[in-house]
N, C-alpha and C positions, 0 to 999 in steps of 0.2 A: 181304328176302324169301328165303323157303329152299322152293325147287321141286326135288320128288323125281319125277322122271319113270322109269315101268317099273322100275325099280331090283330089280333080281333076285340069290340069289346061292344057288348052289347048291356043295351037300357032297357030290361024287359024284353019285347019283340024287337026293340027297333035296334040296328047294326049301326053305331056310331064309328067304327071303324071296320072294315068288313074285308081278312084277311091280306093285309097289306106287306107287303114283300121286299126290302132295296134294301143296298149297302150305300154308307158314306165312307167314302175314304176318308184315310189322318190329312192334316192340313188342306181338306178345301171346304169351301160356303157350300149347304144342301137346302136350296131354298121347298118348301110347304107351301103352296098356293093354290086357294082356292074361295069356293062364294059362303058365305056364312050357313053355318051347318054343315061343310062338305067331310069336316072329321078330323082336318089339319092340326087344332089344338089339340084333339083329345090325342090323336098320335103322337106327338109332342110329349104331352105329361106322362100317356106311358113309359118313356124312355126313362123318365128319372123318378116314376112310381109316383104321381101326384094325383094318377090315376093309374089302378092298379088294373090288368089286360082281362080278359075275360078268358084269353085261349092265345096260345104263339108264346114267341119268346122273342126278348131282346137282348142282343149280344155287343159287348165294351171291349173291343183288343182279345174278344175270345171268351171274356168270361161271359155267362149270363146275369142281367141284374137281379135276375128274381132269388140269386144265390146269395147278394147281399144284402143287409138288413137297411129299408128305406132310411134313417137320417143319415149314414156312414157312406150309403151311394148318394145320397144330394150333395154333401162336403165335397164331391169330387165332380160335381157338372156343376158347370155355372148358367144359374139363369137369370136374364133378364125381362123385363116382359113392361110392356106399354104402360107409362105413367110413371114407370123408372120403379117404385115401392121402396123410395128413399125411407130411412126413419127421419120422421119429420125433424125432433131434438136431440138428434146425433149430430158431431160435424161431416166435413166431409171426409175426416181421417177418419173414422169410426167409424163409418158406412163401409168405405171400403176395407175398412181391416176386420169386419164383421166375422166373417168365416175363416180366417186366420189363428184369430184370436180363439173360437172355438174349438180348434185342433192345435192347439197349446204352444205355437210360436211362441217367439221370446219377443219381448215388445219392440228391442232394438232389429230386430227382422223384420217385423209388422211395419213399423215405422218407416225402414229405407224400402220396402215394397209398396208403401200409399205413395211415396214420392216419386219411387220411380214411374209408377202408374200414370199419373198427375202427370209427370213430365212428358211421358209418350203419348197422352189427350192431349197436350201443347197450351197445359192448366199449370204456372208458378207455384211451387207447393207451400213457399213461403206465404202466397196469396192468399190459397185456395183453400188449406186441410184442414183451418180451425174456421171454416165461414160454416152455416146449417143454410138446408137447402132451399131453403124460402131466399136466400141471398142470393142466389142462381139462376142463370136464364134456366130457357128451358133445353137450349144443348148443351148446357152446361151438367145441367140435372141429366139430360142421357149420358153424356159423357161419363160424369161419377157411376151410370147405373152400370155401365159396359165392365166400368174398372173397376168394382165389386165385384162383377160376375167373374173377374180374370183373378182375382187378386192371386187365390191358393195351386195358382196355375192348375187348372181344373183339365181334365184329358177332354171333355167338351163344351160347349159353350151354348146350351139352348135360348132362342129368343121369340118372344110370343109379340108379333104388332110390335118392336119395340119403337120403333120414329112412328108411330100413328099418330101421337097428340104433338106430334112438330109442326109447325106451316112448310108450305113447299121449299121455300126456301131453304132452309135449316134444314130439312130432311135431307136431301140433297147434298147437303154438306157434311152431314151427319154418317150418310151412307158411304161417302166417299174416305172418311174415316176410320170407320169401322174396315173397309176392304185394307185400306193401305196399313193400318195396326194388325189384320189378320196375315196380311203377306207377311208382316215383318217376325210374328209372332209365331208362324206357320200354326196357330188355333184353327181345331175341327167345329165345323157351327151347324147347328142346324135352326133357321128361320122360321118362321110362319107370317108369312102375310098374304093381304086379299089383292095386290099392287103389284098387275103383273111387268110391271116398268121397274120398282123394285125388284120383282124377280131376273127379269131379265137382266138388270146393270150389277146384282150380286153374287149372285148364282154360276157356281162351277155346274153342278147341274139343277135343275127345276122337276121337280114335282107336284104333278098338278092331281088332284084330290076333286073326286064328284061322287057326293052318295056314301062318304065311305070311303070307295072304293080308291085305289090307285089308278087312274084313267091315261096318266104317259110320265116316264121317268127318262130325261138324258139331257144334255145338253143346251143351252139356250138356244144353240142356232137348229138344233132336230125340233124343239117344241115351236120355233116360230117359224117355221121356214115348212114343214112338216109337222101339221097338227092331226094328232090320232085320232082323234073322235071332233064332233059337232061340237063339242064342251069346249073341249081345246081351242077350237077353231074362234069360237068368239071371244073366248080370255084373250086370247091375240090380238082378235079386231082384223078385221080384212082392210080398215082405213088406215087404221097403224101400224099393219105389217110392214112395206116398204121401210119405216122409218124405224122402226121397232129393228129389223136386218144391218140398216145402216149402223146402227148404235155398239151394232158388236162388231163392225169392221173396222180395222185400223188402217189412217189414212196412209200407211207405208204400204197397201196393197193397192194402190192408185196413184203412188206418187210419180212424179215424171219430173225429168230435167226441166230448167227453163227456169225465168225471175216470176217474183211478184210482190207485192207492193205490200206492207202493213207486218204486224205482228204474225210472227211465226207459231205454229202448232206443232207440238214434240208428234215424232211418230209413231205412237202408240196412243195418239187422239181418236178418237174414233171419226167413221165419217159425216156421223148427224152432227157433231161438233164441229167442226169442217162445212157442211151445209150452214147451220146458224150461224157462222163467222162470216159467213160469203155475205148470206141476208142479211144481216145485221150493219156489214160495213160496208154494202152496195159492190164487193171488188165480184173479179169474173175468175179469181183464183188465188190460191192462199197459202203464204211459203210453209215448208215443210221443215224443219232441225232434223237432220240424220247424223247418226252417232258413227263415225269413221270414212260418211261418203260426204258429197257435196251435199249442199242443200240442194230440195228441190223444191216440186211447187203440185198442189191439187187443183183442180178446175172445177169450179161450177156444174161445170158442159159433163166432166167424165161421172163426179156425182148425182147429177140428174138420172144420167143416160145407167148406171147402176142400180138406182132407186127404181127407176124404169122397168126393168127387168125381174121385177119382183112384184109390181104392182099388180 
């Protein structure tokens, strides 16, 4: 558990972080979101002293960080941050055994931990551990940076922009990675990014940062369904709310008996994915896979008439 109490830190007059308040629970995503300058980063590096607080305290499973000495508390957070900060002529077993190797593993440990790493990215370690990072796409190169940042099994996992320099595509995939390796690893993360679509499709909860301040902390479906302030309200977008909503509903809360025609969507798709199958493949509804019931099927008509109701 990662408790941020008052955590303040100021630049001269100006409040780059201006008493900021939450808890993360152990094992879920804490997405940072907000508009450049809102204070997301610098709250961020307080947590692992990269910037030191001005006033507050930051608390790890209880203890406070400022009780241990900054390079012995960064050994134990892993961070990642935009542009991966691979070493250029390291390979990529050596990146990731970076912080291992530091805190005095034996090399045959170090070694079956790059690969196991390697293997849960769904990167051949026989392929991958002796190639250097200029060999590497570029989710390739996020991939290595994630599994660096895991390697020492760290009690958290901080990330600053880290898919920023991905194309949409890749991001995308990239994110969708990162969730299902946290599920599996039950890793506590906290995020930072300006993408609140990212936030929304990561985020156990969202916190959204203006001025500083902490302007709404809960839930994806409380921040977009219920936005606290004017700030909020357009990080959302009133055009993408409806679809923004849709993306956290899984189509098993709309499913109904009855056929339909084409590739099936598991039930725990959500229903913008569901809408884009419909548009995509012209049908008026979209079989559903249910785990112990029949199959069923989603409709166009009841997606619409859902979106509807938000708009």
């Amino acid at each position: 558990m990662i408790e941020i109490d008052r955590i303040t830190k100021l630049y001269g007059s100006t409040r780059a972080v201006d008493a900021v308040s939450l808890t993360a629970e152990t094992g879920t995503i804490t997405v940072l979101v907000g508009t450049s300058g809102s204070g997301k980063t610098t709250l961020l590096r307080m947590i692992n002293r990269l910037v030191e607080p001005t006033s507050g305290e930051v608390r790890i499973n209880g203890e406070p960080t400022h009780a241990v000495k900054p390079h012995l508390l960064r050994r134990r957070i892993g961070y990642a941050i935009q542009g991966h900060g691979l070493f250029p002529h390291h390979t990529v077993a050596r990146n990731i055994g970076a912080v291992p190797e530091l805190l005095g593993w034996p090399r045959d440990k170090i070694a079956a931990r790059v690969d196991e790493l390697l293997e849960l990215f769904g990167m051949d370690p026989a392929e991958f551990r002796d190639r250097l990072p200029l060999e590497l796409s570029g989710g390739q190169q996020q991939r290595v940076g994630v599994a660096r940042a895991l390697a020492s099994r760290p009690d958290l996992l901080l990330m600053d922009e880290p898919f920023g320099a991905l194309d949409p595509i890749i991001r995308t995939r990239a994110q969708e990675d990162l969730r299902a390796i946290q599920r599996k690893l039950g890793s506590t993360i906290l995020l930072v990014t300006h993408d609140m679509d990212e936030a929304i499709r990561l985020g156990d909860r969202i916190a959204v940062m203006d001025g500083g301040k902490l302007v709404q902390y809960g839930p994806p479906e409380e921040i977009v369904a219920k936005p606290a302030t004017p700030f909020v309200a357009d990080m959302v977008g009133d055009a993408e709310r409806p679809m923004r909503l849709l993306s956290l509903i899984p189509v098993s809360e709309l499913a109904e008996p009855g056929p339909a025609e084409g590739p099936a969507l598991p039930e725990d798709a959500s229903l913008r994915e569901a809408l884009s199958a419909c548009l995509w493949s012209g049908r008026e509804a979209i079989p559903v896979e249910t785990v112990g019931a029949p199959a069923g099927r989603v409709t166009l008509a009841a997606i619409r008439a859902r979106a509807e109701r938000h708009g």
